[in-house]
C-alpha positions, 0 to 999 in steps of 0.5 A: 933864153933857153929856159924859155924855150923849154917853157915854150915846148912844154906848152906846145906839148901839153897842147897837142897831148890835151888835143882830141885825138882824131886832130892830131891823127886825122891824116886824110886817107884815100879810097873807095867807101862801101856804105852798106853791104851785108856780109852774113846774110846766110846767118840770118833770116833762120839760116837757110834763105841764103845759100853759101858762106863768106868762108868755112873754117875748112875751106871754099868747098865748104863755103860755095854750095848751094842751098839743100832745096835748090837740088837738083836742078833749082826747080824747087828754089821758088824765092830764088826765082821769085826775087830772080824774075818775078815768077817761082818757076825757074830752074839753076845749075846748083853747083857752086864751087868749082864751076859756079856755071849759074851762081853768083850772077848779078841778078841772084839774090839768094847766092853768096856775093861776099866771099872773103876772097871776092872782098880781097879782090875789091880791097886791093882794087882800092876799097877801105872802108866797108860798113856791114850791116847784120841783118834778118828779118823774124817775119820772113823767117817765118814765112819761109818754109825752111829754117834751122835756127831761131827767128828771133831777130837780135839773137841772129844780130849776135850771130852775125857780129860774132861770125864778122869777128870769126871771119877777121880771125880766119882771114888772120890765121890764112896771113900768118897771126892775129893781126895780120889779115887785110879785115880789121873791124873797127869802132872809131875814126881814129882806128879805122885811119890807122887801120887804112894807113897801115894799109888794110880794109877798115870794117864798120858794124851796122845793123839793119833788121826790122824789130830792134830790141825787140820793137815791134808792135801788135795793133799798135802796141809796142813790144819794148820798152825804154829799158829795153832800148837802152839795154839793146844800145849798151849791149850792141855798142860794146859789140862795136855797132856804130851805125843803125837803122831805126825800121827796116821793110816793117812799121815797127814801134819806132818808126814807119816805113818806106814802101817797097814795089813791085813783087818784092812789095806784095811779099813785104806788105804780107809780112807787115800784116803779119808782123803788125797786124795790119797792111801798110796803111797809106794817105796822099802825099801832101807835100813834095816828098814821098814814100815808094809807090805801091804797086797795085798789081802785086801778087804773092806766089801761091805759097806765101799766098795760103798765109792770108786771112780766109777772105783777106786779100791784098789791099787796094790803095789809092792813086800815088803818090803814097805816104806812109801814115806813120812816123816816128813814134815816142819810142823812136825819138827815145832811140836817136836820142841814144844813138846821138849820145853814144856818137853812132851813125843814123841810118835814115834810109828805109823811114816813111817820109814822116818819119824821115822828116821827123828824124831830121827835124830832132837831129837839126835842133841837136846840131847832130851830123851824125846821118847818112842815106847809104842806098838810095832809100830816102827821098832825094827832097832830104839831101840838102837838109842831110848835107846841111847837117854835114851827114853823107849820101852814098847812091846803091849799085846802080848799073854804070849809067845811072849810077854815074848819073846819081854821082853828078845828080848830087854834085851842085849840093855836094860843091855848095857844102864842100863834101868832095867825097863820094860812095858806094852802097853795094847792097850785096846779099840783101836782095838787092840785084848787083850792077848788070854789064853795061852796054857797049862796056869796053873794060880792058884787062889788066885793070889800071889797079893791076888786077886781071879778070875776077877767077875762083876755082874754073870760073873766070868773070869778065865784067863785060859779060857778067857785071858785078856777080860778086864784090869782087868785081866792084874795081871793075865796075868803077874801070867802066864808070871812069870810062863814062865820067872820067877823073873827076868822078875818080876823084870823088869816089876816092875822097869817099872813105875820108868824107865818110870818116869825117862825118863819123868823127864830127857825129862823135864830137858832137855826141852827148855825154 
């Protein structure tokens, strides 16, 4: 009898020592997801675009200043006030730290949202796994008259892993030793529940640029190779990227876009042109899905404006809705492939609808999972083949109202295939504006989370008044959310780090070796 039960627990111990090791640790973890944020952006797009640091090895008042060209009194800041309001005329308060009068504010998008102490402040209001996408753009670094670095885009995607692992060690040295810090980068599931279990912030590495490897075209001649892509995948993974996105704002040798509008559009539109060679190229939607459509009365501030052709102007496009020409090229598909055998997460937001269509289609006969649309930059068409999959959908910071609204827009398909959870793609130093004060706002400190108003230096932020100026007001923007929608909503958002975590472990196991 006892040599039996020896026999007996020995087998039950070779069986659960031979079991993958996310089943026998997956323990479901509790909190917040934010999808897509960008925490280097200042390292990027030639290193003056952004003004202000996530932190300084000498301090805040190294970290919060603001650009050279936005002295004295923003005036000459004229992308600032183009992004801002629409028009380069416009004038800021430069000061950051200690005053921070004009700078961050929610519609700002050249100012730093992301310093490390804002994004302790959202940690501890309940966020645990944060996706950082490195980002830059060759061409807009170009375009933009002030530079003190290369263009070349993944020399700045190396910049910006290495600044994300500078920032891990800074925050450490602040908390007393390696390993010590509330940031931990991660490059698995199984790493990032031990990470959130030991109750820390599990960062992911992303990158979103327009020319990965290299891949741009020229006429419709690609600038890489297979080599090269399989290079670039190699070196970036053992970086420890695990999400990316194929194009991003340009058609590139991978794939074509999805359209910007508006002002921001003319000046994307301009950059694809001088990246390709030619303006985006546009047919009629046949089909329900579409690409955004292109504003037609977009017009460049005169500084960009001198970059056109003599004689070239922006062109006029057909009545919408518009789609994009282009889709995924041989190249593309040679990329997914490599991004499904080293497990990694695909980015499908930012593809035209071709392309997206295309993507899913190769995904759908690998029985990949491994998708997500982190900020509503996909056609809502493609939900159900995303979830079908059993890839995620997070909604960008939209103010309170309409972001709710995406939450329960998205419940039906949700409940039809059991994903409870939900987030968030803050989308903070990307150009993107940050959620505004609701109206009628009525968010009471201190919050459930224990956290009194948002203060850095002489400046308080009271979210009824300033919104989400920086990430450090996220916990008080899902306060108001809670407000609108209640504890279902809270449920949802706080299943989102474990949805996100399970569809990057099926993407994992499904990966092809």
């Amino acid at each position: 009898m006892v040599r039996r039960l020896v026999i007996l627990l020995a087998v039950v111990w070779i069986a659960v020592a031979a079991a993958p090791a996310a089943s026998r640790t997956a323990q479901p973890v509790t909190g917040y997801v934010d999808t897509h944020n960008h925490l280097m952006s200042n390292e990027g797009f030639g290193g003056a675009l952004f003004c202000g640091k996530t932190f300084h090895p000498d301090g805040i008042a190294r970290a919060l200043v603001d650009c050279l060209d936005h002295h004295p009194n923003g005036e000459a800041a004229w992308f600032e006030n183009f992004t801002r309001t629409g028009s380069p005329a416009g004038t800021h308060d430069p000061v950051g730290y200690p005053t921070f009068k004009d700078w961050p504010a929610n519609d700002s998008m050249t100012h730093q949202q992301n310093y490390y102490e804002w994004i302790e402040r959202a940690w501890r209001g309940g966020l645990r796994i944060m996706v950082n996408d490195l980002v830059t753009n060759r061409q807009l670094c170009e375009i933009y008259p002030l530079k003190n670095r290369s263009c070349d885009e993944m020399t700045a995607i190396r910049l910006e892993a290495q600044r994300t692992y500078d920032l891990q060690n800074h925050i450490d040295s602040q908390s007393g030793g390696p390993g010590t810090g509330f940031f931990r980068i991660v490059k698995s599931p199984d790493e990032a529940r031990q990470v959130i279990a030991a109750g820390k912030l599990a960062v992911v590495l992303g990158i979103e640029t327009s020319e990965p490897f290299g891949c741009r075209t020229t006429l419709g001649i690609p600038h890489c190779t297979r080599a090269q892509i399989d290079r670039g995948l190699n070196e970036m993974h053992a970086l420890g990227v695990r999400s990316m996105f194929l194009c991003h704002k340009y058609d590139n040798a991978l794939c074509g876009v999805r359209f910007d509008s508006g002002a921001q559009g003319a000046i994307v539109n301009l950059g694809n042109l001088l990246s390709s060679g030619s303006f985006w190229r546009v047919e009629r939607c046949t089909g329900p899905e579409r690409d955004n459509t292109i504003s037609p009365d977009g017009v460049l501030p005169p500084v960009l404006n001198d970059l056109l052709p003599p004689g070239v102007g922006l062109p006029v496009y057909p009545p919408a809705p518009h789609c994009n020409t282009k889709g995924l090229t041989s190249l593309g598909r040679y990329m997914l492939e490599g991004m499904i055998s080293r497990g990694m997460m695909v980015e499908i937001d930012h593809m035209s609808v071709k392309a997206a269509d295309q993507t899913l289609d190769l995904l759908e006969a690998r029985g990949y999972p491994g998708v997500i649309s982190s900020h509503s930059w996909t056609d809502p068409n493609y939900f159900r083949r995303i979830y079908q999959l059993g890839g995620m959908i997070t909604s960008i910071s939209h103010d309170a109202d309409d972001f709710v609204d995406s939450w329960r827009s998205s419940k039906t398909l949700r409940d039809e295939f059991g994903k409870t959870g939900y987030g968030y793609g803050l989308d903070a130093n990307g150009l993107h504006v940050l959620p505004a004060p609701r109206p009628g706002s009525a968010v009471t400190y201190p919050l459930p989370t224990g956290q009194d108003r948002a203060s850095t230096g002489q400046r308080t932020w009271d979210y009824n008044v300033d919104g989400v100026a920086h990430v450090g007001l996220v916990p008080d923007w899902i306060e108001d959310m809670r407000a609108i929608a209640g504890d279902d909503f809270m449920r949802d958002m706080a299943a989102g780090a474990e949805s996100y975590l399970q569809t990057w472990q099926a993407a994992m196991n499904r990966a092809i070796r």
